[in-house]
C-alpha positions as CSV (number, residue, x, y, z in Angstrom):
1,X,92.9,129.0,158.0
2,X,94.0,129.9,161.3
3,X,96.0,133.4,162.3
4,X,100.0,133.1,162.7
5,X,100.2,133.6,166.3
6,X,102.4,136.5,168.1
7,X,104.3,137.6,169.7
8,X,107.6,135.8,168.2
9,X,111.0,134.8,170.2
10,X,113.7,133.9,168.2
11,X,116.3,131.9,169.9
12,X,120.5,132.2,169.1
13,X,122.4,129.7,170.7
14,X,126.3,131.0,171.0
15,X,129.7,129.7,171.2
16,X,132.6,131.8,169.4
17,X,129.8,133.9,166.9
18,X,131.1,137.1,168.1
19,X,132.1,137.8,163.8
20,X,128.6,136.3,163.2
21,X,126.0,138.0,165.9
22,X,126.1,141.6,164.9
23,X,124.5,140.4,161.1
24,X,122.7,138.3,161.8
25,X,120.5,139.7,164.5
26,X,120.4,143.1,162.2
27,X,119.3,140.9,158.9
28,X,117.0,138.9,161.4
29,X,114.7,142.5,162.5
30,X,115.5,143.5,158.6
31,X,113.0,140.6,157.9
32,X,110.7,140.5,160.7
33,X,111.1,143.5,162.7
34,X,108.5,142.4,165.7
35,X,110.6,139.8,166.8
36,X,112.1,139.8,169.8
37,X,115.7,137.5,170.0
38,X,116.9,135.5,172.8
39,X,120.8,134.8,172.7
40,X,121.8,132.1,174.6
41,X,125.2,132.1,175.4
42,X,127.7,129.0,176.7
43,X,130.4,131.8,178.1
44,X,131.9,132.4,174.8
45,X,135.6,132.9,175.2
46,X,136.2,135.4,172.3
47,X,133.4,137.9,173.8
48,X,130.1,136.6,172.2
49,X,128.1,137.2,175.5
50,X,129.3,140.6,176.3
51,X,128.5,142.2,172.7
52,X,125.1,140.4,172.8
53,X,125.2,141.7,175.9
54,X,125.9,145.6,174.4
55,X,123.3,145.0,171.7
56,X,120.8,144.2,174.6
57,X,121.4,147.7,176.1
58,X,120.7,149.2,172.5
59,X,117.8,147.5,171.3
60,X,115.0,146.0,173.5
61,X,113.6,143.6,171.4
62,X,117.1,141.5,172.2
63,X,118.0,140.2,175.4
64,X,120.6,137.7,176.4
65,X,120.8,134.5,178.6
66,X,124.5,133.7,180.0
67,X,125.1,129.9,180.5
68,X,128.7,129.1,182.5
69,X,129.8,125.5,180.7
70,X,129.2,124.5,177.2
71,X,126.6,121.3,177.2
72,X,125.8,121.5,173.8
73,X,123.4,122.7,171.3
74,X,120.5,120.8,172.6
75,X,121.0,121.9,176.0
76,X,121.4,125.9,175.1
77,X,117.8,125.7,172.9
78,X,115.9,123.5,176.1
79,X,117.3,126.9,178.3
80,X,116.2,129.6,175.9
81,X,112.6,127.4,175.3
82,X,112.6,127.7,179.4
83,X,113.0,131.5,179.5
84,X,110.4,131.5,176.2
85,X,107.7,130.0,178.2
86,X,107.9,132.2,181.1
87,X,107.3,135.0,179.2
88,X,104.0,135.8,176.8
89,X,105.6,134.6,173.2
90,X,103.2,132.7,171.3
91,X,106.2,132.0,168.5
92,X,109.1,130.5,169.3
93,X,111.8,129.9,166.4
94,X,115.5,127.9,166.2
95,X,117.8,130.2,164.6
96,X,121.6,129.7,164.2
97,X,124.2,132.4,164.8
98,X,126.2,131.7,162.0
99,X,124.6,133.1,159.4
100,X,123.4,129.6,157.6
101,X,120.0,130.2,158.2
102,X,119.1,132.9,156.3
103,X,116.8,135.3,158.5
104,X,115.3,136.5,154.8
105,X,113.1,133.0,155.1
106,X,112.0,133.7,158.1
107,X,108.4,135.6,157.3
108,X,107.6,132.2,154.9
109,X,108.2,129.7,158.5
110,X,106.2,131.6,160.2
111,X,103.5,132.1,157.9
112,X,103.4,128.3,157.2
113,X,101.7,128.9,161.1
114,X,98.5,129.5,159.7
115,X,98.0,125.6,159.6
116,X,101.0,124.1,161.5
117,X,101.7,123.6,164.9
118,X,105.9,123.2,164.0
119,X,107.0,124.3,160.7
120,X,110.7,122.8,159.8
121,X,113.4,124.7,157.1
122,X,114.2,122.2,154.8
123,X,117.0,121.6,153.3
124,X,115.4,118.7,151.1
125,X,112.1,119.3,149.9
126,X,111.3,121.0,146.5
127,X,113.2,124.4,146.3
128,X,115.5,123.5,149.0
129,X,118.9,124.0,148.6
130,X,122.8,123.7,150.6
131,X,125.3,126.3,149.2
132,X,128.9,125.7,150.0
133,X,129.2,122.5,152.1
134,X,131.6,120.1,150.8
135,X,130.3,117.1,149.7
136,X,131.4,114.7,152.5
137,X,128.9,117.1,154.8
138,X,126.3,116.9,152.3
139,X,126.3,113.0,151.5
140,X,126.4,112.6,155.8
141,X,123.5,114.9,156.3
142,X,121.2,113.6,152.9
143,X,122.3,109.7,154.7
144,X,121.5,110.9,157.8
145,X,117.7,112.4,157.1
146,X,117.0,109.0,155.1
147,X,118.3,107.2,157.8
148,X,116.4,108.7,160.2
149,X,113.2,108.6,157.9
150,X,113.0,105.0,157.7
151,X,114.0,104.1,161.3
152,X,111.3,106.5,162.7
153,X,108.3,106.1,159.5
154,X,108.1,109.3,159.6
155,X,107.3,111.8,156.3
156,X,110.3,114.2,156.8
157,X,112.7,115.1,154.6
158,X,115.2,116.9,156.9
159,X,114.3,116.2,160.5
160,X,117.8,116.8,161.6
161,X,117.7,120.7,160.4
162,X,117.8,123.3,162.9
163,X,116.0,126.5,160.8
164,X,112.3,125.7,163.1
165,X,109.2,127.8,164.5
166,X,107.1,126.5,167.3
167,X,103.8,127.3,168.6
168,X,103.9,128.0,172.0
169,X,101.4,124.5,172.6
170,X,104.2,122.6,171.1
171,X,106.7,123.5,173.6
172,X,104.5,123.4,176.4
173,X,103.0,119.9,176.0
174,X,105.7,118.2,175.0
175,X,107.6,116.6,178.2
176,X,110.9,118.6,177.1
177,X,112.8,117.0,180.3
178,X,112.7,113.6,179.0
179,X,115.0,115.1,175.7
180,X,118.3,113.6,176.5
181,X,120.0,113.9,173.4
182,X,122.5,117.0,173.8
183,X,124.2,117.3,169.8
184,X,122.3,117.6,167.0
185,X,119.8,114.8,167.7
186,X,117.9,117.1,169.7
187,X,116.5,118.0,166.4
188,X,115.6,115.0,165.6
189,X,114.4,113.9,168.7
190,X,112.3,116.8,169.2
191,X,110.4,116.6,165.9
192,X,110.3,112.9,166.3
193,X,108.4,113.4,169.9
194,X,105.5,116.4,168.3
195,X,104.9,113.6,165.2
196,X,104.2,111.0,168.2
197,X,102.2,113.6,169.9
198,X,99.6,114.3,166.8
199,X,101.0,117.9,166.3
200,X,100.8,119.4,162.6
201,X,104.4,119.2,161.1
202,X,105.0,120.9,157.9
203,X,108.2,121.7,156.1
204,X,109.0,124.7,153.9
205,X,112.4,125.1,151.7
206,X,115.0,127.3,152.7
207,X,118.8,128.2,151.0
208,X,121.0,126.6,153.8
209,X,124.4,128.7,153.3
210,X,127.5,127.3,154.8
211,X,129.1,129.9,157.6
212,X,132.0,132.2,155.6
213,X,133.1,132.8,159.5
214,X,134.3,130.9,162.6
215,X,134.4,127.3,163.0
216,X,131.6,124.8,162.9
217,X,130.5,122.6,165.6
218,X,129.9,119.1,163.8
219,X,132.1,116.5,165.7
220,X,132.2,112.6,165.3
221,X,131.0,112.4,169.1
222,X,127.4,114.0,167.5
223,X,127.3,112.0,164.5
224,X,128.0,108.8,166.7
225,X,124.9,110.0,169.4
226,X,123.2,110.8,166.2
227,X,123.4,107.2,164.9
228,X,123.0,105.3,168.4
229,X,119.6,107.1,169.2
230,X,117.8,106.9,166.3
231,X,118.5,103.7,165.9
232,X,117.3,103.0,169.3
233,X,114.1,105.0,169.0
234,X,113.9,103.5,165.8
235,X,114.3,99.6,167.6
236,X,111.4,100.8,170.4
237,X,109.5,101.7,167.6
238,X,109.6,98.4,166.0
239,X,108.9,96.6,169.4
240,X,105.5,98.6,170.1
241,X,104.1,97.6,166.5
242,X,104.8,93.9,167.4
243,X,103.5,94.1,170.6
244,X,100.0,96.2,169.6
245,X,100.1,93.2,166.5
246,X,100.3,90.5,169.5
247,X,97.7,92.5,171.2
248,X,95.4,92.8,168.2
């Protein structure tokens, strides 16, 4: 069994979490008080990036990135991996801002490290749970994860879950420019590329708590880019089985 690799960078995307930053980063270094966070802000108009910015000056293990438009989710983590990989963190870990992913489960993602490359919070695996969601948002995310399970073949139970920890190998290897998905597909399409690639993929359950502040994300426009490309991949997928069947 192999050492959990350090140091670890913990990456915050923002938009309108300035209720949700403050507790979340405190309850984050509560649980793992090493790591260092990277908040990634899309120019917040209610003041997100200047109190990260203000924690920054009071605590080194935080420092902000500012981003001037708002290009989604996907977009914000592919910046904050950038900045992760020019620096020396061996770790690098999904987190959102709103409080949903508890930082308390934190120390078990990262020791799940020892013998994974990319260890994913799940939702839907033994011990799992969602607390709070209505059940319209539960029904669309359980569809969505078996959806996207039998389109791709592959053995996840909540690949579109944003609770993650990278090795640093992970991030580096995979060709991260060619992720075009900007919602929350980039989960999926992320995970999707390190099975393809042969990296050790292991899920471990978390509580998934609904935000008690601000306003979620979710749109139709992301569950619509959602369904187009997995069912794409899902189609290429199909196509390069038939074609190594021809070949064979």
């Amino acid at each position: 069994m192999s050492e959990v690799p350090g140091p670890v960078l913990v990456v915050i995307p923002t938009y309108d979490e300035r209720e949700n930053i403050g507790p979340v980063v405190a309850r984050l270094h509560a649980a793992v008080p090493t790591a260092d966070v990277l908040v990634v802000d899309d120019n917040s108009p209610d003041g997100t990036g200047k109190l990260a910015d203000e924690m920054a000056a009071a605590d080194p293990r935080i420092s902000v990135l500012h981003r001037t438009t708002k290009d989604g989710l996907g977009a914000a983590y592919l910046a904050g991996f950038a900045h992760a990989l020019d620096g020396p963190h061996q770790v690098v870990v999904e987190m959102d801002a709103d409080g949903s992913h508890a930082p308390e489960d934190l120390p078990s993602l990262l020791d799940a490290l020892r013998d994974a490359d990319l260890v994913l919070g799940s939702r839907y695996v033994p011990g799992g749970a969602v607390r709070n969601w209505p059940a319209h948002r539960e029904w669309l995310s359980r569809g969505g994860n078996l959806y996207s399970r039998l389109a791709l073949g592959v053995p996840i139970q909540d690949i579109t879950g944003g609770y993650r920890a990278f090795r640093r190998q992970v991030l580096e290897e995979l060709d991260l420019g060619e992720v075009a998905s900007q919602g929350y597909c980039f989960q999926v399409d992320v995970a999707y590329r390190a099975v393809l690639a042969g990296f050790r993929v292991r899920e471990v359950p978390i509580t998934f708590v609904e935000r008690e502040r601000g306003a979620s994300k979710m749109s139709r426009s992301i569950v619509t880019e959602a369904l187009w490309l997995v069912t794409r991949w899902g189609a290429q997928r199909v196509l390069r089985r038939r074609g190594a069947s021809v070949s064979a």
